[in-house]
TIGU-762438 format. One line per 3 residues: number of its first residue (from 1); for each residue x, y, z of N, C-alpha, C, O, CB. Coordinates in steps of 0.02 Angstrom, whole numbers, plus 32768, in hexadecimal, padded with zeros to 4 digits. Glycine has a CB too. Layout:
residues N
NUM = X Y Z X Y Z X Y Z X Y Z X Y Z | ...
END
This chain:
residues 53
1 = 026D C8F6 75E3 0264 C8EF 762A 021A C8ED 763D 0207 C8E1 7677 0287 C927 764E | 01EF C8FB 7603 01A4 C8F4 761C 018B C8AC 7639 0157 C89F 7657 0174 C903 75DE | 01CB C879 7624 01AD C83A 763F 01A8 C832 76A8 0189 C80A 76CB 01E7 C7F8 7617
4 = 01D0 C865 76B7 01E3 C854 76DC 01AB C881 7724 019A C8B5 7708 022F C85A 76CC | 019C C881 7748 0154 C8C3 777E 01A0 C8DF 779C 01D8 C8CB 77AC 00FC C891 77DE | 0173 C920 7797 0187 C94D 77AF 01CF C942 7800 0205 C95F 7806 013D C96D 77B9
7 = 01AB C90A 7833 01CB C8FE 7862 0214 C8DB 7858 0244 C8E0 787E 01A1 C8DF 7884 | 0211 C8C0 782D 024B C88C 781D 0271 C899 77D8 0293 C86E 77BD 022B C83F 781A | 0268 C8D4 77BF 0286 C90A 7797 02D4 C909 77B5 02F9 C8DC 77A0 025B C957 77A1
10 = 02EE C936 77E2 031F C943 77F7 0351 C90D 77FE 0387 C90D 77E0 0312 C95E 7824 | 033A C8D7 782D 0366 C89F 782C 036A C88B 77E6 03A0 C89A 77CC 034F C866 7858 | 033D C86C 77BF 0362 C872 7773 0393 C895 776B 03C9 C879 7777 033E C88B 7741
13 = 0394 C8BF 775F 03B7 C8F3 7743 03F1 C8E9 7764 0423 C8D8 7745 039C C936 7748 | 03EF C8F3 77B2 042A C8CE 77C1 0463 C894 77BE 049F C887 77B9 0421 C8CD 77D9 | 042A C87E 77C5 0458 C834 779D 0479 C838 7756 04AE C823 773E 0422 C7F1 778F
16 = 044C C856 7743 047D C856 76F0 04A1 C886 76E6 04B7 C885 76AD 0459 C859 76AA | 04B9 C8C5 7712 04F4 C8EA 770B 0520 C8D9 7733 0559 C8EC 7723 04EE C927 770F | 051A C8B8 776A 0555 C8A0 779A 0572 C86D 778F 05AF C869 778D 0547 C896 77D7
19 = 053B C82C 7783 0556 C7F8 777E 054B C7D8 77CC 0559 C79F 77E0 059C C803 7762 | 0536 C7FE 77E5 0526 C7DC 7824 04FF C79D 781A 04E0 C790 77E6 04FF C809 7851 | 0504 C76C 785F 04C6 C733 785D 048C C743 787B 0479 C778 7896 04D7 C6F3 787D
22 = 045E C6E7 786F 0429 C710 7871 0425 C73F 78CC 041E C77A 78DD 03E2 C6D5 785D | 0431 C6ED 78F8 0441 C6F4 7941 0463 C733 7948 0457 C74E 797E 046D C6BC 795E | 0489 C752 7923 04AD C798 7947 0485 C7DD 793F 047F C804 796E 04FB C7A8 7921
25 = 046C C7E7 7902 042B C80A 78ED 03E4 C805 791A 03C8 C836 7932 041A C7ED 78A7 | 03D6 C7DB 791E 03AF C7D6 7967 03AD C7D8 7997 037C C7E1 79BB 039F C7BF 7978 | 0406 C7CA 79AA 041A C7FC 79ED 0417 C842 79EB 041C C85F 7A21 0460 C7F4 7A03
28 = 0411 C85B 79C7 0426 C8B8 79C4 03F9 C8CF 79F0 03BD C8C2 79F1 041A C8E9 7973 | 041A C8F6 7A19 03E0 C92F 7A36 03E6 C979 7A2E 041B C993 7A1D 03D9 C92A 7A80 | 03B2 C998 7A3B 03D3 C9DD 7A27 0413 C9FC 7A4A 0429 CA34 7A3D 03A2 CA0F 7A30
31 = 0423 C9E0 7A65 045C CA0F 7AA3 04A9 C9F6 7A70 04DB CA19 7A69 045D C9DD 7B1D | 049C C9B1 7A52 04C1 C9A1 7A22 04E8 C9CA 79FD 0524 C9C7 79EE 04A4 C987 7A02 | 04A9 CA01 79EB 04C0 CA12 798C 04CF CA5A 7999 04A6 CA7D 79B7 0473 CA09 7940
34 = 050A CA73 7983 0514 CAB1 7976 050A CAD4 794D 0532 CADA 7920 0536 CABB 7978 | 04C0 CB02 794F 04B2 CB1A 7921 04E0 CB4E 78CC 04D7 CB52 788F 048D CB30 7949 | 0509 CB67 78FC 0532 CBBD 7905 057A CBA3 78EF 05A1 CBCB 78D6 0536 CBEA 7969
37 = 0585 CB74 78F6 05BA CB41 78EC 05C0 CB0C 78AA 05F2 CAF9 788C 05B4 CB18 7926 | 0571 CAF9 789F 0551 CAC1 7885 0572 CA7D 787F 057B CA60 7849 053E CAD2 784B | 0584 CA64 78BC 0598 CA2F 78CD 0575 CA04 78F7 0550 CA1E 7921 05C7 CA38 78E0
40 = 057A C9B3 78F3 054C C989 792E 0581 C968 7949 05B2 C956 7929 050C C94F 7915 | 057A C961 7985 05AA C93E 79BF 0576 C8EB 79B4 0539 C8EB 79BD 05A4 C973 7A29 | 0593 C8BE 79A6 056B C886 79DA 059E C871 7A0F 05DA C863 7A0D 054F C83B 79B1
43 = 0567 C874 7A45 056C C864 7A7B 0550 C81E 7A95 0565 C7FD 7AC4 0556 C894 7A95 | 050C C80B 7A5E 04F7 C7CF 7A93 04D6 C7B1 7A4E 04C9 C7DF 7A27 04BB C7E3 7AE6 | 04C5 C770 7A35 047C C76A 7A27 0451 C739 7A38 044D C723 7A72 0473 C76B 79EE
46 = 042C C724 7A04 03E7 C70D 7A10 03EC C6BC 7A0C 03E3 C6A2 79D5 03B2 C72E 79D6 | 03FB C68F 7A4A 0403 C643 7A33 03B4 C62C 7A5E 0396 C635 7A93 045E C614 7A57 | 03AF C605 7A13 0361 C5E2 7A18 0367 C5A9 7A4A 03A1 C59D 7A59 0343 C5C0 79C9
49 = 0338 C581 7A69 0338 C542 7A99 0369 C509 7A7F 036B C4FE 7A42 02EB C522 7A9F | 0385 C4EE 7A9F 0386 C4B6 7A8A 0362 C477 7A81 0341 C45C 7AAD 03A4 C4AF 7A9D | 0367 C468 7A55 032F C441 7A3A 0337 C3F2 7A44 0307 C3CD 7A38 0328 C452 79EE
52 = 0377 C3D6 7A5A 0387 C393 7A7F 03A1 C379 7A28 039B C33D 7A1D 0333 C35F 7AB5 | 03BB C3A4 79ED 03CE C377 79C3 041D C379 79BC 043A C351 7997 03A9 C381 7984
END
């Protein structure tokens, strides 16, 4: 995981134990994730512009 800074650690990690995508992983916010629980709700994610293709 050293390839990866410090900030963008977690989402890794996420992605490769959930299986989540990338767009849903970049939706997460903290209100998301249950710590105490250790579960993530998605609720929303991350869609880039459209690009007219």
């Amino acid at each position: 995981m050293a390839e990866f800074s410090d900030r963008y650690r977690a989402a890794v990690l996420l992605a490769a134990a959930s299986g989540l995508r990338q767009g849903e992983v970049l939706g997460i916010e903290v209100g998301h994730i249950d710590f105490l629980r250790r579960t993530v709700r998605v609720a929303q994610q991350l869609v880039g512009p459209d690009r007219g293709i």
